[in-house]
C-alpha positions as CSV (number, residue, x, y, z in Angstrom):
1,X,-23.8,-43.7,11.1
2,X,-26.0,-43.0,14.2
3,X,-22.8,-42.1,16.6
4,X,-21.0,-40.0,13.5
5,X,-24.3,-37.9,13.9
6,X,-24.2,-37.5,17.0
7,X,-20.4,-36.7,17.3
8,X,-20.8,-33.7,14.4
9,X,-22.1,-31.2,16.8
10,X,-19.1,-31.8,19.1
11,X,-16.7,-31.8,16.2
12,X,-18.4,-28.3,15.0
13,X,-18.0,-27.1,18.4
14,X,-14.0,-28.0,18.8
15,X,-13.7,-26.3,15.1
16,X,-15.3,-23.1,16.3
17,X,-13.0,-22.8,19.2
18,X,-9.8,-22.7,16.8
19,X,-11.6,-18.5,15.5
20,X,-7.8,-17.3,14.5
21,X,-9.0,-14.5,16.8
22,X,-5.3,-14.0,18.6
23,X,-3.6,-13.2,14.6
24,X,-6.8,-10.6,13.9
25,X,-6.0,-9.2,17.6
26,X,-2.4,-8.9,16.1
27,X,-3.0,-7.9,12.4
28,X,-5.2,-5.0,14.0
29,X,-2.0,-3.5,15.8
30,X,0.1,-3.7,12.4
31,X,-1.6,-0.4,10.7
32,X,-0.5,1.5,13.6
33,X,3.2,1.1,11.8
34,X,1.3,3.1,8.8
35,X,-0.5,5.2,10.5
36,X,-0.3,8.6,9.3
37,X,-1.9,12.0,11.5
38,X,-2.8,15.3,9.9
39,X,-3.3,18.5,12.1
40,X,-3.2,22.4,12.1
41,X,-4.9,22.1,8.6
42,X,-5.9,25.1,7.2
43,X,-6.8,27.3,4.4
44,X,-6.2,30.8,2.9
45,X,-8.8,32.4,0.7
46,X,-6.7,34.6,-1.8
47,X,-6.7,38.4,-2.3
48,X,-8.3,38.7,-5.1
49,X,-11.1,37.2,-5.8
50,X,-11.0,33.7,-8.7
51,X,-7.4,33.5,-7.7
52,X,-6.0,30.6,-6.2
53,X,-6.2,30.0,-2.0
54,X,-3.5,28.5,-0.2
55,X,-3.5,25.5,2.2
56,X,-1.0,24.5,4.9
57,X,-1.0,21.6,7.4
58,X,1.1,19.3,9.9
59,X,1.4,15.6,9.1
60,X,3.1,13.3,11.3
61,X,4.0,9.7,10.6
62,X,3.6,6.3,12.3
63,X,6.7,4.2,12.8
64,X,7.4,3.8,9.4
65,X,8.6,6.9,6.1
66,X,5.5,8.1,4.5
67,X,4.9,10.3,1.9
68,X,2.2,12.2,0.5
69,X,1.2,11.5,-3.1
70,X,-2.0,13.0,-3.8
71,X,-4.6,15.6,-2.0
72,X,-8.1,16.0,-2.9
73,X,-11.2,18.1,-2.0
74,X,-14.3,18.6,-3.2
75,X,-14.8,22.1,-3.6
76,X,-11.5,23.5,-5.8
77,X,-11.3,22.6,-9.3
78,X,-7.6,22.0,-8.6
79,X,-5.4,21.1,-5.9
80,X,-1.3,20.8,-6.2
81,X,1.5,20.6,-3.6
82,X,3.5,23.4,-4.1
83,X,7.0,24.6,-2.4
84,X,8.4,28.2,-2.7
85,X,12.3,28.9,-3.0
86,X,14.1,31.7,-3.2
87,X,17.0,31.8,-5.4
88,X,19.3,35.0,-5.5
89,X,16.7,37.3,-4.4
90,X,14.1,36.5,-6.5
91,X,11.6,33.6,-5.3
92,X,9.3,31.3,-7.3
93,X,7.4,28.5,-6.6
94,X,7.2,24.9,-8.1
95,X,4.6,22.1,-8.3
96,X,5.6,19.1,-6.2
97,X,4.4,15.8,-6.6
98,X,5.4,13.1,-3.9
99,X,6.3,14.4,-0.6
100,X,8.0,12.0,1.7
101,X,8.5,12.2,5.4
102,X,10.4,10.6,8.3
103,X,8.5,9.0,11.0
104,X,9.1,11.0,14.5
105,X,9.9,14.3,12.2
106,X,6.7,16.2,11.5
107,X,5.9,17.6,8.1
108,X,5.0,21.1,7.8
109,X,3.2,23.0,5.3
110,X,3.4,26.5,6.2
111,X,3.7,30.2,4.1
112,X,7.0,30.9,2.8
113,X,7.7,26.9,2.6
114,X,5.7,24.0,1.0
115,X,2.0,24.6,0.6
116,X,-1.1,24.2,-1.0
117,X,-3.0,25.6,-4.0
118,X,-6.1,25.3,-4.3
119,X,-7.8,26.7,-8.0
120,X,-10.7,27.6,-9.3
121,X,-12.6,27.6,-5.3
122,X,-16.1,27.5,-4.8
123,X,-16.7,31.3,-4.7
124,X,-19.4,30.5,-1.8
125,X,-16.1,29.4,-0.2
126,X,-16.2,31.9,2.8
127,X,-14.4,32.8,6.0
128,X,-15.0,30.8,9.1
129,X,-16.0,28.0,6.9
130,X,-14.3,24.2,7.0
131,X,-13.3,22.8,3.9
132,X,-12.6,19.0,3.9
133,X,-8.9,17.8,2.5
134,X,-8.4,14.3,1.8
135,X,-4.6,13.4,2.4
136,X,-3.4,10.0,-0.1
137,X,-0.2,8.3,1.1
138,X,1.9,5.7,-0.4
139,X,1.8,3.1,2.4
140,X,-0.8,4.8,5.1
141,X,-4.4,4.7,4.4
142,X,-6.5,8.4,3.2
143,X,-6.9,10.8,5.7
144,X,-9.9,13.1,5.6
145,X,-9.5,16.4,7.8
146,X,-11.3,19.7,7.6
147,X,-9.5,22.8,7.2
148,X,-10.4,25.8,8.6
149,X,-10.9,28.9,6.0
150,X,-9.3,32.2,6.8
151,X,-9.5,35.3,4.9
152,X,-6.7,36.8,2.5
153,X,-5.2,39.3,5.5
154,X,-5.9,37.4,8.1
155,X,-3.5,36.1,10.9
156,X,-2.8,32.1,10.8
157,X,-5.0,29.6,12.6
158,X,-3.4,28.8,16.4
């Protein structure tokens, strides 16, 4: 009994020195696949006052597809993914609600394409002001960015 007491330390010792360190080292590098950058992110307070602002943004993917499902903030009442078209000279716009993405191809939202809305804006909302924009994915975990807020006539963010 006297020996077996005397050996536990040791055994505790040659346990601690099998840590699955090396697999954490490797499970670290694995999100990297999923990793998921947003930049340029900005935001367009709208003409007219308790009308909606627009948003726009570059996202760029890890080595895997991504999409886009959801994007929050805490100031609109509202947010949507929207993309404009143009059909036979008249254009509209439509409420999208996944938007998926290659890796290596960047996604843009910019005016005239997808984009955006942001209703019912905190009317302190004002220009030269950040507003943060929380970005949901279907494989990549959130990304939180703040956009910079530009007024209605205003020239885009460089």
């Amino acid at each position: 009994m006297r020996i077996l007491l005397l050996a536990l330390p040791a055994i505790c010792l040659a346990l601690a020195a099998c840590d699955p360190a090396p697999q954490s080292a490797t499970r670290m590098a694995e999100p990297t696949e999923h990793a998921v950058s947003v930049t340029d992110a900005w935001i367009r307070l709208p003409a007219v006052g308790g009308r909606p602002a627009s948003g726009y943004f570059t996202a760029a993917a890890g080595a895997m597809p991504e999409a886009i499902v959801n994007v929050t903030s805490p100031s609109p009442g509202r947010l949507e993914m929207h993309e404009s078209m143009s059909d036979g000279g008249m254009s509209s716009m439509r409420q999208i609600e996944t938007v998926p993405f290659e890796a290596g191809e960047p996604l843009m939202f910019e005016p005239g394409g997808k984009h955006l809305m942001l209703f019912s804006l905190d009317p302190t909302v004002k220009p030269g002001d950040t507003l943060a924009l929380t970005f949901a994915f279907s494989r990549a975990q959130p990304v939180t960015v703040q956009a910079q807020v530009i007024a209605a006539g205003d020239p885009a963010p460089e």
